[in-house]
C-alpha positions in Angstrom: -16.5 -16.4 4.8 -16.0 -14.3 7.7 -18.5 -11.5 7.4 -16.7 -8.6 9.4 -13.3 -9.4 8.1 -14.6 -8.8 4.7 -16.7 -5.4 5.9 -13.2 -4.2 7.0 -11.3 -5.3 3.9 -14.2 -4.0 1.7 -13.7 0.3 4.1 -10.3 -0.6 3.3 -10.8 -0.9 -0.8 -12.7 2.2 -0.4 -10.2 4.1 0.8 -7.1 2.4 -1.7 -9.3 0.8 -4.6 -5.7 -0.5 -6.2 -4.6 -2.0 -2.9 -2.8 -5.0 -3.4 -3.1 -6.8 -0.5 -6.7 -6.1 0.4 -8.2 -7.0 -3.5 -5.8 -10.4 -2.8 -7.5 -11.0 0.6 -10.9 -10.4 -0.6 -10.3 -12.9 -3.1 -9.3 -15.4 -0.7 -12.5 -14.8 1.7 -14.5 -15.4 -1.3 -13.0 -18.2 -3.0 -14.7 -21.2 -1.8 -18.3 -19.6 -1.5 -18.5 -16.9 -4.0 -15.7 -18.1 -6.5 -16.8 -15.5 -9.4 -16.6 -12.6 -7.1 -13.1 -14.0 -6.4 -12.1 -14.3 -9.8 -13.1 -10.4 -10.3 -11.0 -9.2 -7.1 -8.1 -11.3 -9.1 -8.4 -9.9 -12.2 -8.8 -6.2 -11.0 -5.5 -7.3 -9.4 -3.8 -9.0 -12.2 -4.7 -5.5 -14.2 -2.9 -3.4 -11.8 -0.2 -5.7 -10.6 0.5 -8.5 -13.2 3.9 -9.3 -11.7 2.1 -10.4 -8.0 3.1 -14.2 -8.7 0.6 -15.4 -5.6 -2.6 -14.5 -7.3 -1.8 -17.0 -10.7 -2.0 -20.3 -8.8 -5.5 -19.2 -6.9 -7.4 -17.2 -10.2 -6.5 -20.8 -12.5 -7.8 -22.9 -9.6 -11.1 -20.7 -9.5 -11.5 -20.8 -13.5 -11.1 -24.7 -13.4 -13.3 -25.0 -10.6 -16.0 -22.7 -12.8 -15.2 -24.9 -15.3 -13.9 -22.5 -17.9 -11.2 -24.5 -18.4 -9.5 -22.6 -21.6 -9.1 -19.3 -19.3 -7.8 -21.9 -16.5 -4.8 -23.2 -18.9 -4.0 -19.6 -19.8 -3.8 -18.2 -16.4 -1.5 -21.4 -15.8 0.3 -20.5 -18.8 0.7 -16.5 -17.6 1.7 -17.6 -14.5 4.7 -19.6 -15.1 6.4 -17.0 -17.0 5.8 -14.5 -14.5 7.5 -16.9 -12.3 10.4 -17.4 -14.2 10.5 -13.6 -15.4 10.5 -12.9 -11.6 12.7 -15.8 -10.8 10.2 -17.0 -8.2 11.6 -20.4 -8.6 9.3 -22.2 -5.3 6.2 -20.4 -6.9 7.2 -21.9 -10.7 7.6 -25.3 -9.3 3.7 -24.8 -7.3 2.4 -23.8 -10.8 4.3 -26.3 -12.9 2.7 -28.8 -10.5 -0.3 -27.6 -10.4 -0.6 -27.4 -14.3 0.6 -30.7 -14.5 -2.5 -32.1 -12.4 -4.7 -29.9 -14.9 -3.6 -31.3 -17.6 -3.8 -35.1 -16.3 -7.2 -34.2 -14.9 -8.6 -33.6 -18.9 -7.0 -36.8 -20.2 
C-alpha cells in the first residue's frame, strides 16, 4: 500500500464522497493488505454505480479470497449480466473465465 497515494485519494473522497474513480482506486491500494476495507470501497461503489463493469471481477476475487464464497458466486453472477447488459464483451469473457476457475476450484 502506498501510504501518501491513499492520504491523497482518501482528501479526494472528502471532497466527492460518490467519486467513482477514487472509491475504485482505494479499493485497489487496499486489496492485497486490507481486503475487507476493499470490499467496503467496492460496495459503496457498486451502490452508487452498479453498471461500473471493472469493480465485479476485483469485489468476487476479494470475497473468495475472504472465503465467503456464496457472496463470491453472486458477485460473479451480477457481474456477467452487467457485462452483457453493457455489452462489455472483453470484460464478460474475464468474468466468465474467472467464474469458471471458481467453480473448478470448489470441486
Amino acid at each position: 500500500m502506498n501510504e501518501q497515494r491513499i492520504r491523497q485519494l482518501l482528501a479526494w473522497l472528502e471532497s466527492e464522497p460518490n467519486d467513482v474513480f477514487t472509491l475504485y482506486a482505494l479499493a485497489m491500494e487496499h486489496k492485497e493488505q486490507m481486503p475487507q476495507t476493499a470490499v467496503e470501497y467496492l460496495e459503496k461503489l457498486r451502490q452508487i454505480q452498479p453498471n461500473y463493469v471493472p469493480l465485479y471481477y476485483h469485489l468476487a476475487e476479494i470475497y473468495q479470497k475472504l472465503a465467503n464464497r456464496e457472496q463470491a458466486e453472486k458477485v460473479y453472477q451480477i457481474g456477467m449480466q452487467v457485462c452483457k447488459e453493457q455489452q462489455e464483451r472483453h470484460a464478460l469473457a474475464e468474468l466468465q473465465n474467472a467464474y469458471q476457475n471458481f467453480l473448478y476450484e470448489e470441486e
